[in-house]
VOGU-3710 file (C-alpha; in Angstrom, 3 decimals, decimal comma):
1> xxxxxxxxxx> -7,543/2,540/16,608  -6,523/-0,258/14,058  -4,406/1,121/11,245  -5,374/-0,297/7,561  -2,523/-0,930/5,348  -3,876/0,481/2,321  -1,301/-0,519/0,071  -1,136/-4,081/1,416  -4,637/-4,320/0,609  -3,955/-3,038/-2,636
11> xxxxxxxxxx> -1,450/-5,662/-3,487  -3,665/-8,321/-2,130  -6,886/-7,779/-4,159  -5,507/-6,292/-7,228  -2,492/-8,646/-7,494  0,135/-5,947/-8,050  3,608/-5,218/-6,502  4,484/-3,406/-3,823  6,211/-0,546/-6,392  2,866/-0,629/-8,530
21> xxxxxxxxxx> 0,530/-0,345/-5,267  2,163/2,967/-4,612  1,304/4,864/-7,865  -2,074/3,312/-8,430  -3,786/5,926/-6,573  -2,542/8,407/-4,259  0,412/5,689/-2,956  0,201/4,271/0,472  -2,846/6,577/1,270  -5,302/5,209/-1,424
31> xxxxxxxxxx> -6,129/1,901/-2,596  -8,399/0,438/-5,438  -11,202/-1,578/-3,954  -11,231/-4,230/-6,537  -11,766/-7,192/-4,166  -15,207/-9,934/-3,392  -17,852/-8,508/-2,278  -18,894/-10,075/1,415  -21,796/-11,543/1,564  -25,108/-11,285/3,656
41> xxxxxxxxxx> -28,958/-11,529/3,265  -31,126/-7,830/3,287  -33,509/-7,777/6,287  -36,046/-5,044/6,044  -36,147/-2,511/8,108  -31,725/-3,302/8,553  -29,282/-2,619/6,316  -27,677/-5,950/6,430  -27,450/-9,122/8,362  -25,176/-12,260/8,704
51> xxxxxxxxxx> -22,242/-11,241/6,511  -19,575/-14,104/5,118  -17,362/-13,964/2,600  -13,421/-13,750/1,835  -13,187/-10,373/3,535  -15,836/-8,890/5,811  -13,928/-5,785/5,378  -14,792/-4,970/2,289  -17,867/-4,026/0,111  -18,677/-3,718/-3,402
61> xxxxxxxxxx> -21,593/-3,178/-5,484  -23,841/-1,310/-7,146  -25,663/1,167/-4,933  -29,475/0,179/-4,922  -31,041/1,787/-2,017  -29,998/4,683/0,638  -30,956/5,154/4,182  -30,121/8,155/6,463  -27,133/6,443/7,371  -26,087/4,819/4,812
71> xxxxxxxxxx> -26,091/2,357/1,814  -27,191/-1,206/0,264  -24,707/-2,035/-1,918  -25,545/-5,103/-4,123  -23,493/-7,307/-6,453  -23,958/-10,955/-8,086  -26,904/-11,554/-6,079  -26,047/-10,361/-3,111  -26,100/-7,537/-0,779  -24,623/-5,852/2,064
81> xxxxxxxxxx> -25,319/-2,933/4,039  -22,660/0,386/4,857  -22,981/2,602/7,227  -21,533/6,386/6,399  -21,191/9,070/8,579  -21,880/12,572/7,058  -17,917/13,391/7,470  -16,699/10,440/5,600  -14,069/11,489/3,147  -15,517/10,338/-0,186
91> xxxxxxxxxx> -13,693/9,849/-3,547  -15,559/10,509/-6,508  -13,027/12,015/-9,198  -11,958/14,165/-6,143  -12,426/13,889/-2,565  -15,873/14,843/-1,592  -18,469/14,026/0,950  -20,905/11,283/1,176  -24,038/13,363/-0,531  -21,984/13,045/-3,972
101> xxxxxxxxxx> -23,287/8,855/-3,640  -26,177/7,911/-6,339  -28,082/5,188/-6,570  -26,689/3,130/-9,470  -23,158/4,431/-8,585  -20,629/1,605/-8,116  -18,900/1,768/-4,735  -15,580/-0,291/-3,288  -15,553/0,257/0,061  -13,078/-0,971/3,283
111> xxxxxxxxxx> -14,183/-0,232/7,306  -15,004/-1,682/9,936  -17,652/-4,479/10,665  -20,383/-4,090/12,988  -22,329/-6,597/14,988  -25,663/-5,953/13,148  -23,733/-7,326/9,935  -23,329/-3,585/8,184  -19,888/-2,112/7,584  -18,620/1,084/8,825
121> xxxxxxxxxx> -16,731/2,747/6,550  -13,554/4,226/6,656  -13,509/7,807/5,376  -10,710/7,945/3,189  -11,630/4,482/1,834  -14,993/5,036/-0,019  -14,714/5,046/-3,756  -17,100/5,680/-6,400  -17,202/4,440/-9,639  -12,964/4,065/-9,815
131> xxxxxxxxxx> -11,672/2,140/-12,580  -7,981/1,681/-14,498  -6,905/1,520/-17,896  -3,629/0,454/-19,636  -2,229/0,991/-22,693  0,286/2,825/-25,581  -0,297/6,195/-26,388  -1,481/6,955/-29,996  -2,285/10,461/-29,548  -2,733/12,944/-26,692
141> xxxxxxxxxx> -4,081/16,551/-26,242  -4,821/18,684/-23,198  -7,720/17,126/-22,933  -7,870/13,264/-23,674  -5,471/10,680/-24,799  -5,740/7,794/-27,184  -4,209/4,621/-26,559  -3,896/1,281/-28,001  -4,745/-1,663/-25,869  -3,922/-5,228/-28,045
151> xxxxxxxxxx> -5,786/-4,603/-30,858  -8,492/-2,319/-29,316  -8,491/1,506/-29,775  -9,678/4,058/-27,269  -9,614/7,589/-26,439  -9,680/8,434/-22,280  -10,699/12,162/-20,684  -8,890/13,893/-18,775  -9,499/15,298/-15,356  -8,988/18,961/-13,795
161> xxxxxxxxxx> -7,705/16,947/-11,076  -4,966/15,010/-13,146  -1,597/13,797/-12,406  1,120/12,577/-14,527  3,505/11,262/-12,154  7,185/8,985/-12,860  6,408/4,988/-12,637  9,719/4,598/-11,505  9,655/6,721/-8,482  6,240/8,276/-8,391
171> xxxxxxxxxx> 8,072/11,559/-9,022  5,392/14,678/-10,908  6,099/15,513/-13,837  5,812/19,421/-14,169  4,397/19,952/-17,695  1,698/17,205/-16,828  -0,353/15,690/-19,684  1,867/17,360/-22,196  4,860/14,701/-20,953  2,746/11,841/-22,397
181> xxxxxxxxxx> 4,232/11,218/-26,109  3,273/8,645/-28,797  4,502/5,170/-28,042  4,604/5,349/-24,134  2,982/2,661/-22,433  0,638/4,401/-19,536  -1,392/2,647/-16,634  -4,302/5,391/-15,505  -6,739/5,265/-12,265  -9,960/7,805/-12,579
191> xxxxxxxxxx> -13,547/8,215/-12,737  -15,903/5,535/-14,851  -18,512/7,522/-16,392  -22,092/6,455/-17,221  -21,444/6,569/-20,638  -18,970/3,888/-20,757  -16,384/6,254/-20,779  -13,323/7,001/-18,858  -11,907/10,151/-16,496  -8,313/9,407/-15,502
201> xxxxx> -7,423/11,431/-12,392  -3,867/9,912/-11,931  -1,786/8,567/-14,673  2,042/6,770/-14,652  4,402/5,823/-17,151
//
């Protein structure tokens, strides 16, 4: 079975160092999918054929149709096909299984590639609508945080499922949100939500 190096792929498509790849989500076990999406022509009655691109590994794009087995994923014009298997490990603000996947969702996902053109994907490495933010902290409750990013001002949820863990070391902090104090500069991974909002699930500072 070939091994993915999640956190090399990190570093690779999200341009960070090797330090930052572990605390961007869940360390060496998790990585963003913010890469090119491979590309390929839709063939009905297929998922996808005759893939190219920078990285047949990988697939991003908004979800706009679903099969029994899986997903057509489409993004600046072009599409590509995933296949899913009902026991894929799914992340969407937690890990969950593949029913959790809407269409409209926006997926990054890394697996296998098959002969037909589709990808396989890798449970583990299926995320849903994942996003970062950065910034200083104005103000934070229980609840949200506010934080200053250049001259923009913005307030972020926060998720049942949050950690506040050490950039230096990656090391939890105990009293969780409630370490987070005006001035700090935070990065956050988490949950986009549809209204333009923002769920962070892991944050570091």
């Amino acid at each position: 079975m070939r091994t993915i190096d999640r956190r090399g792929f990190l570093q690779r498509v999200a341009g960070v160092s090797a330090g930052a790849a572990g605390l961007l989500y869940h360390g060496a076990e998790r990585a963003l999918g913010f890469g090119s999406t491979a590309r390929g022509a839709v063939r009905e009655g297929t998922l996808l054929l005759e893939p190219h691109g920078p990285d047949p590994t990988y697939a991003g794009g908004d979800v706009v149709a679903q099969t029994d087995n899986g997903i057509v994923l489409q993004a600046a014009g072009t599409s590509r096909g995933v296949r899913i298997p009902p026991t894929t490990v799914v992340w969407k603000e937690t890990e969950v299984g593949p029913d959790v996947i809407a269409t409209g969702d926006w997926l990054d996902v890394k697996g296998s590639p098959q002969d037909d053109g589709t990808l396989l994907a890798t449970s583990g490495m299926v995320f849903v609508n994942i996003g970062r933010r950065d910034g200083t902290v104005v103000s934070s409750d229980p609840d949200s945080a506010t934080l200053l990013y250049g001259s923009d001002t913005f307030t972020i949820e926060l998720s049942d499922y949050l950690e506040v863990i050490s950039a230096a070391d990656g090391t939890p902090y105990s009293d969780g949100p409630q370490a987070l104090y005006e001035g700090c500069q935070m990065g956050a991974v988490g949950l986009n939500l549809p209204n333009g909002g923002f769920r962070a699930t892991r944050i570091w500072f």
